[in-house]
C-alpha positions in Angstrom: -16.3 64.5 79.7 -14.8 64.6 76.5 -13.7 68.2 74.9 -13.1 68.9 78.4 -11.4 66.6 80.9 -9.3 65.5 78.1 -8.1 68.7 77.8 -7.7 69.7 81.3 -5.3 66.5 81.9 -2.6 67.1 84.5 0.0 64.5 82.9 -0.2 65.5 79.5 -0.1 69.4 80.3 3.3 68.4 82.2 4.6 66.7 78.8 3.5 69.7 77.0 5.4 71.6 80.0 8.6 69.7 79.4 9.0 69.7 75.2 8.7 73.6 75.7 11.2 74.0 78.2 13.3 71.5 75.4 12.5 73.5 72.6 12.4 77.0 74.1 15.9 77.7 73.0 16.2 80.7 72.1 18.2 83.2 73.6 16.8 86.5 72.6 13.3 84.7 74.1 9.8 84.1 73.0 7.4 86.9 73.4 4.0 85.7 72.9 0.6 87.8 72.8 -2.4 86.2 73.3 -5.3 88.5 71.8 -8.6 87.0 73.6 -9.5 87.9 76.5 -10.8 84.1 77.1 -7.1 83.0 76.8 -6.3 85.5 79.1 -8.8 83.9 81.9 -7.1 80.7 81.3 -3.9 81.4 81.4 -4.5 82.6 85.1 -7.2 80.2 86.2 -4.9 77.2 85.0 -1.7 78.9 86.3 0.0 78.3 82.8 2.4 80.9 83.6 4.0 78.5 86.4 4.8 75.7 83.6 6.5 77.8 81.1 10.1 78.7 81.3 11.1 82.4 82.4 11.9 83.3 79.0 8.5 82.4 77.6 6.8 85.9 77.7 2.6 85.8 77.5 1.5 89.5 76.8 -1.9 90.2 77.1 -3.8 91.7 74.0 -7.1 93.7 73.5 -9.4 90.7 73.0 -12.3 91.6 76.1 -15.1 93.0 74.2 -16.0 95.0 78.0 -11.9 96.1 78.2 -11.8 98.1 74.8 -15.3 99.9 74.9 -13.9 103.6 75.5 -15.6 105.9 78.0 -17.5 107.7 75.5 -19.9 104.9 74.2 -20.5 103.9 77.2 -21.5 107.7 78.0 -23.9 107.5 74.8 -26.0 104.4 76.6 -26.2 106.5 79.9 -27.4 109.2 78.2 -29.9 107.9 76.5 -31.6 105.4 79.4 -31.3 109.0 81.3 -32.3 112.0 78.4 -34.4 110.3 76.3 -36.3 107.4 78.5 -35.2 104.5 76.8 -34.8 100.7 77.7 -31.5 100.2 77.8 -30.8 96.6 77.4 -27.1 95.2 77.7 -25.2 92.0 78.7 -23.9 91.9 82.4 -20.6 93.2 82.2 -21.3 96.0 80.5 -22.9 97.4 83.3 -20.4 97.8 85.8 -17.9 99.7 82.7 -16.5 103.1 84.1 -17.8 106.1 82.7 -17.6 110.2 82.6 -18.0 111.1 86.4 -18.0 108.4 88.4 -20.5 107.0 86.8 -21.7 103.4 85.2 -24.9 101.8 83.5 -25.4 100.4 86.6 -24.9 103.5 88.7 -27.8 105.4 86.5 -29.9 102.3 86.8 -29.8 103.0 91.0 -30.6 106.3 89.9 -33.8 105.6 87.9 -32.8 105.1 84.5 -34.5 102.1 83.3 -31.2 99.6 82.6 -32.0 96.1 82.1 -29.5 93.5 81.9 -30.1 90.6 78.9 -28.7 87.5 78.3 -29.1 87.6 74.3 -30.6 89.6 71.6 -34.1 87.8 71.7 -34.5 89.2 75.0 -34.4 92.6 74.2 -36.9 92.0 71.2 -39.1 90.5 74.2 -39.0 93.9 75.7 -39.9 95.6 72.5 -42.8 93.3 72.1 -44.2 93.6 75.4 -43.7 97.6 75.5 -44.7 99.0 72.1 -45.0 102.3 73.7 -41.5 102.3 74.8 -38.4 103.0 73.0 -35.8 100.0 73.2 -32.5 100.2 72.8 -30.1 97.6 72.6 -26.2 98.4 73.4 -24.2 96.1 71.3 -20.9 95.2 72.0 -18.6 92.5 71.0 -16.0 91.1 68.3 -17.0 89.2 65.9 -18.8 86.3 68.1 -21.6 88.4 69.3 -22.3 90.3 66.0 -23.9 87.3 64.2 -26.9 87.5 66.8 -27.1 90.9 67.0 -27.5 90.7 63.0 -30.0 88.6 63.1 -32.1 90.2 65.8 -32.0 93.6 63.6 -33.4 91.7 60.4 -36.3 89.9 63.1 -37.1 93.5 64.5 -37.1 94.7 60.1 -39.8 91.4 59.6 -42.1 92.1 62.3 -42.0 95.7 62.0 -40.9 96.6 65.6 -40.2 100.3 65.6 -39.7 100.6 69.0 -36.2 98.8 68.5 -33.0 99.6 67.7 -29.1 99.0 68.6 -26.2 101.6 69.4 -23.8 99.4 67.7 -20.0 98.7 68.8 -19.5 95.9 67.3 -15.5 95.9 66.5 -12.9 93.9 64.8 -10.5 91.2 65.4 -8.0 91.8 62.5 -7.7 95.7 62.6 -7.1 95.2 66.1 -4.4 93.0 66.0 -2.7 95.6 62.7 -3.2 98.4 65.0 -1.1 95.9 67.9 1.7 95.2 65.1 1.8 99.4 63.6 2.3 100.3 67.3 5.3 100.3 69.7 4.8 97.1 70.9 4.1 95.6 67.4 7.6 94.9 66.9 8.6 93.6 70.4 5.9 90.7 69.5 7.6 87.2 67.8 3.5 86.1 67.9 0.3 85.7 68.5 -2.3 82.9 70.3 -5.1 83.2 67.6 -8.5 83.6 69.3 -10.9 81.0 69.6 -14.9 81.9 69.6 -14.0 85.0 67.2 -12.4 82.4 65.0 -15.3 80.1 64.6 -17.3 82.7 62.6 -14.0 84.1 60.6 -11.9 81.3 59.7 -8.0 81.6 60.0 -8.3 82.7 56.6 -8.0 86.9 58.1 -4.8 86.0 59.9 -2.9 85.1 57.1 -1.7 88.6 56.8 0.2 88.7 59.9 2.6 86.0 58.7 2.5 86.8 55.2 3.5 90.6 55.3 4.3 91.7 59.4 6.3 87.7 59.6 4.4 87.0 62.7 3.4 83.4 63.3 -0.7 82.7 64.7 -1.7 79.7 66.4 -5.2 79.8 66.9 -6.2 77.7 70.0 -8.8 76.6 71.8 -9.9 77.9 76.1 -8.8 74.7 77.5 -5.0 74.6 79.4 -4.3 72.2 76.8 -5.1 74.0 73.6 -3.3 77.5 75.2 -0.3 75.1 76.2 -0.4 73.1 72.4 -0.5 76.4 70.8 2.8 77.9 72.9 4.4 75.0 71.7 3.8 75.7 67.8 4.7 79.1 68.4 7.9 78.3 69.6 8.8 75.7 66.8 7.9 78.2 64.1 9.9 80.8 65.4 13.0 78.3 65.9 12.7 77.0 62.3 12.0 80.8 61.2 8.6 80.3 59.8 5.6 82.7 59.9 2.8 80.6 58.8 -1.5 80.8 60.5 -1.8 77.1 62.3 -4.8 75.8 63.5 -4.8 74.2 66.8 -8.6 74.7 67.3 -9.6 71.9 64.6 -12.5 70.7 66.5 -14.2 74.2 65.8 -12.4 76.2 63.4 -11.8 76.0 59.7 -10.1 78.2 57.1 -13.3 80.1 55.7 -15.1 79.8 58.9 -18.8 80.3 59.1 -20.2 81.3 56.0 -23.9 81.8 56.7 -23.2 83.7 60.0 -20.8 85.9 57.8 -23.1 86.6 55.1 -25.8 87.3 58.0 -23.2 89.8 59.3 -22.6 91.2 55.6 -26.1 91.7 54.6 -27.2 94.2 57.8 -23.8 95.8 58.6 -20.7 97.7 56.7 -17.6 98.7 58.1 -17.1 102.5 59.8 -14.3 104.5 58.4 -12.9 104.6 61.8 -13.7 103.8 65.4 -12.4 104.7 68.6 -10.9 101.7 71.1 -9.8 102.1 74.5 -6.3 101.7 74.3 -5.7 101.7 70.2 -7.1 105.4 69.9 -9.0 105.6 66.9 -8.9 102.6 63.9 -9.9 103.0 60.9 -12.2 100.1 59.3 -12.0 98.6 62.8 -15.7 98.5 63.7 -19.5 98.0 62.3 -22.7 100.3 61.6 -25.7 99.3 60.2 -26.6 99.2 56.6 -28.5 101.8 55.6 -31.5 99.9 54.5 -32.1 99.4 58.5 -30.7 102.6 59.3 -34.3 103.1 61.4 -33.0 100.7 63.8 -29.9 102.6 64.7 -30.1 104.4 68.0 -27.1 107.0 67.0 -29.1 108.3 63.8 -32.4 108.1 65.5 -31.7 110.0 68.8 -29.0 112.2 67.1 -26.3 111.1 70.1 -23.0 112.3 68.7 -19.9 110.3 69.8 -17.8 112.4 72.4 -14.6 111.3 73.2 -13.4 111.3 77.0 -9.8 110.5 78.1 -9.3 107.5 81.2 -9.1 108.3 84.2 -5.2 109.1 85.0 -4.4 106.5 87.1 -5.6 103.5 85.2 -3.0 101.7 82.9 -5.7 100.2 81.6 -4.8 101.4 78.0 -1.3 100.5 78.2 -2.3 97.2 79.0 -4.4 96.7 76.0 -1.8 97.4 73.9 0.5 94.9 75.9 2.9 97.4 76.9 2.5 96.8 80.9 1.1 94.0 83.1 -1.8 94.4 85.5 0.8 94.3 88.5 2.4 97.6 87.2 -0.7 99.4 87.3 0.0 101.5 90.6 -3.6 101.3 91.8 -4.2 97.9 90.7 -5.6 95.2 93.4 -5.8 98.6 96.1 -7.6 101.4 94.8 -8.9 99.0 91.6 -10.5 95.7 92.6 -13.6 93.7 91.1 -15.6 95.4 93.7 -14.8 98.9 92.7 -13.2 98.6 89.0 -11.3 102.4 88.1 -10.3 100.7 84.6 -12.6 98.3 82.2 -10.1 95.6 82.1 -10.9 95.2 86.1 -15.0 94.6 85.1 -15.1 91.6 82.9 -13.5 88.1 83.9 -11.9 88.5 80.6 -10.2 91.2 81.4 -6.3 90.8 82.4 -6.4 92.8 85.5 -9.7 90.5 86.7 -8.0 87.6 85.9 -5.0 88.1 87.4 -6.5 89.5 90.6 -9.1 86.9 90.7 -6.6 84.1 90.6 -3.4 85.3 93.3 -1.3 86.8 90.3 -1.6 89.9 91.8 0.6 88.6 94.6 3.8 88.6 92.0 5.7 91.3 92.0 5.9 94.0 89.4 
């Protein structure tokens, strides 16, 4: 099937294999981060790690959407299914997210609160539709793939009026992500960065540029399949060997400089950037994050229910946050694959399949040794 056997072919991902083992010659190594969390899943499902050569370092970045949420927000969606009665509606693997004692969205759903799991934005208009005497709220989460949608389902609920609607709104960043990555302690460690896909289709490579022009940190944005992940190692590697710091595109079949321009002025027109925003993992970044504009401030669940943002610290014995930043692997996470599993996740990067620790247990890395 093309756009995906093609790029899932054994041969050619051994050729790949080979010219980086060549061309990997570096003695000081090659210490590579990719930033999405889908290249993360990859990079485990394929076993991608086993073609490179030892001193080819993947570091996993803050790129799951579900890994970076920080315990409060996901507090402020519990408390309002819970105080105030709402429909809470939110994708999947939000659900299963730790929060402040031992609790989760799905947790309070077993305990009455009325927690509904969507599959996109028009389904939680649905809900408003069909219960105009309820409150709906919609938790939104995501970089900047899933704002567009949200975006859109805002302006529909304006149109028809649906005052029953709104969204708590963590919607966050890409770029200011990956500055808060390069101003931090392992920002300097990094020689670059796997460029992420989906986010890239609505932005361009355009907001990259930045990271070779003034930090001198090479991007490669590549596609999910082996072969993109593999391609894009290999760029990295010859840019850093001729000592060039340039944004290449290996995702050409999706991604252009400017990217999408209506979803981006869709995005423009019903949100502005927050001063600052708190990630798991990056502490709090300023212009990191959306709100709504405040022509459809009625639709936003923090101003309308008066829910203040409370920040809780992780739980102790997660490295979840030093894993974000790229500063330790799953494996050196002490409770990571015993007291952590997929079954009973202590951190968020254990809940999504994006996350690293999900991947890594879901596809036998946890077997190497720390």
């Amino acid at each position: 099937m093309k756009y995906i056997d093609e790029f899932r072919n054994g041969k050619l991902a051994k050729n790949i294999s080979a010219n980086i083992a060549r061309e990997a010659t570096s003695l000081s190594g090659y210490k590579l981060m990719e930033f999405c969390g889908g290249h993360t899943h990859a990079i485990s499902r394929y076993g991608l790690v086993d073609l490179l050569p030892d001193h080819v370092h993947l570091i996993h970045g803050p790129g799951c959407p579900v890994c970076v949420l920080p315990i409060g927000r996901v507090d402020q969606s519990i408390f309002l299914a819970r105080e105030h009665g709402v429909i809470l509606c939110t994708y999947a693997d939000t659900l299963r997210v730790p929060a402040s004692d031992n609790s989760s969205l799905m947790r309070a759903r077993a305990n009455g609160a009325d927690v509904r799991m969507i599959y996109s934005t028009q389904d939680a208009l649905k809900i408003a539709r069909e219960y105009p005497d309820r409150e709906v709220v919609f938790l939104a989460i995501g970089f900047e793939t899933t704002t567009p949608p949200t975006a859109w389902a805002v302006r529909q609920a304006a149109f028809e009026g649906l005052k029953n609607f709104s969204i708590l709104c963590d919607h966050v960043l890409t770029p200011a992500a990956m500055h808060a990555i390069l101003a931090g302690e392992s920002g300097t460690a990094l020689d670059g960065f796997v460029g992420p896909a989906h986010v890239s289709t609505i932005i361009g490579s355009k907001p990259y540029e930045p990271f070779a022009d003034n930090y001198g940190k090479p991007v490669v944005i590549a596609g999910f399949e082996p072969l993109d992940v593999m391609q894009a190692i290999l760029m990295l590697v010859r840019q850093i060997n001729d000592g060039r710091a340039m944004v290449e595109n290996e995702f050409t079949r999706a991604v252009t400089r400017e990217g999408n321009l209506k979803a981006k002025a869709l995005v423009d027109e019903v949100f502005h950037l927050r001063d600052t925003f708190e990630w798991r993992g990056l502490g709090s970044v300023p212009n990191s994050a959306l709100k709504l504009r405040p022509r459809f401030s009625a639709f936003d669940a923090e101003l309308k229910f008066g829910v203040d943002y409370v920040a809780v610290p992780d739980n102790r014995a997660c490295e979840c946050a030093a894993i974000l930043r790229g500063q330790k692997r799953p494996q050196e996470c002490k409770i990571f694959g015993t007291v952590c599993t997929p079954d009973n996740p202590v951190g968020s990067c254990m809940v999504s399949s994006e996350g690293s620790c999900a991947a890594h247990y879901s596809y036998g890395r946890f077997r190497e040794s720390a």
